[in-house]
C-alpha positions in Angstrom: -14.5 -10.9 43.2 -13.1 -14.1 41.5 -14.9 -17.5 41.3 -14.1 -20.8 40.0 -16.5 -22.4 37.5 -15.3 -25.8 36.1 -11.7 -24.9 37.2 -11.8 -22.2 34.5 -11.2 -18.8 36.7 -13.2 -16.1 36.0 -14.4 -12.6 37.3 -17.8 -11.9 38.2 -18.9 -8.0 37.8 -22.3 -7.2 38.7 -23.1 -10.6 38.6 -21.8 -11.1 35.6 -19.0 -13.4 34.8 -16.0 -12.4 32.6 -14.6 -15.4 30.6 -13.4 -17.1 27.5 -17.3 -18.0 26.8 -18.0 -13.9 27.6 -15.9 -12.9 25.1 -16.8 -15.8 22.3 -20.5 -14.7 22.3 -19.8 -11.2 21.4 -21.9 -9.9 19.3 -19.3 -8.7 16.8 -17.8 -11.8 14.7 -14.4 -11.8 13.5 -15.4 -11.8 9.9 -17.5 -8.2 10.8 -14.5 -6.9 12.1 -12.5 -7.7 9.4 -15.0 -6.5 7.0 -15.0 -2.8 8.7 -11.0 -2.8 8.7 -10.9 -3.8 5.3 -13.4 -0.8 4.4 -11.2 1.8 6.2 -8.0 0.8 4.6 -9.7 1.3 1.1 -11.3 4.5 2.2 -7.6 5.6 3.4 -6.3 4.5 0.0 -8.6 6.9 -1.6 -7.8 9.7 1.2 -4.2 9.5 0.4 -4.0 10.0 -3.1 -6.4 13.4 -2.7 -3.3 15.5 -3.1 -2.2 13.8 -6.4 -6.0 14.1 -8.0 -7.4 17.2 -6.5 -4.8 20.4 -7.4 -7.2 22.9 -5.8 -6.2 22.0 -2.4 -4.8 24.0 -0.4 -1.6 23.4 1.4 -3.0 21.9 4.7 -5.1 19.7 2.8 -2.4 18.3 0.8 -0.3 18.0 3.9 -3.4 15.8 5.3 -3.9 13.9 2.1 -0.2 12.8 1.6 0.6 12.4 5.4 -2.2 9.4 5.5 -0.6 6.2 4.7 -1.6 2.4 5.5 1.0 1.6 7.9 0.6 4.5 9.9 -3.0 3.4 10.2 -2.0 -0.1 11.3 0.5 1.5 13.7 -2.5 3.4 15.1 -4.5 -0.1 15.5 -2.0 -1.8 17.1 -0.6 1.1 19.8 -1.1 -0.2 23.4 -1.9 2.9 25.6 0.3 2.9 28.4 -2.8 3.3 30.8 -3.9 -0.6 29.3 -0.3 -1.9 29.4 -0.8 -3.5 32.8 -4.8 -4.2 33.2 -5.8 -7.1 34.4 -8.4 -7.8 31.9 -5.8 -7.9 29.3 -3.0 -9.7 30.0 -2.7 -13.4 29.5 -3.9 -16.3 31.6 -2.2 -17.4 34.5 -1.8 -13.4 35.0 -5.3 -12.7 33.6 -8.3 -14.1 32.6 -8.1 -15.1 28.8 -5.9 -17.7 27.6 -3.6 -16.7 24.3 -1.8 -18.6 21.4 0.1 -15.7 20.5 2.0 -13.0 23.1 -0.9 -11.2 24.3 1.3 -7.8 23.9 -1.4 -6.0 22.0 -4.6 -6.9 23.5 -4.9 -2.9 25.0 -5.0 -1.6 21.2 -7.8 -0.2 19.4 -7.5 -4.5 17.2 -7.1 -5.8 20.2 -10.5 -4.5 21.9 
């Protein structure tokens, strides 16, 4: 059911509402996510060159190892699944119900959550 709170709109579940102010007191800061993406990309860094520093692997190994690059990775963070292209809870405000300064296109991705 929507309600209107200080003409913001907003979405209440189970008494909850579902806002701007719900999403800025997460409990994950921006600087904690960007502190465990920053982590991964080095650990993939190190994955990747496996095949050049370990010979004893065998062929599927290598094939892993050299197959894992830093833009496929980012390619995996920013993929919108097409069962998230058109929720409600993700598009932009008017259509949803969280304003944007950018396009809003990649809010469904695994960044965007």
């Amino acid at each position: 059911a929507a309600s209107s709170m200080s003409g913001k709109s907003a979405v209440t579940t189970n008494g909850k509402l579902f806002s701007p102010e719900t999403v800025a007191s997460s409990s994950k800061s921006f600087l904690e996510v960007l502190h465990i993406l920053t982590l991964q990309v080095h650990t993939l860094e190190e994955c990747s060159g496996l095949h050049k520093q370990l010979p004893f692997l065998d062929h599927e190994q290598k094939a892993l190892s050299s197959g894992v690059n830093i833009d496929s990775y980012l390619k995996q963070l920013l993929h919108v699944p097409r069962s998230l292209v058109n929720v409600w809870a993700l598009q932009c405000a008017p259509d949803g119900p969280l304003p944007s300064d950018g396009s809003g296109e990649n809010r469904g991705s695994v960044l965007g959550l």
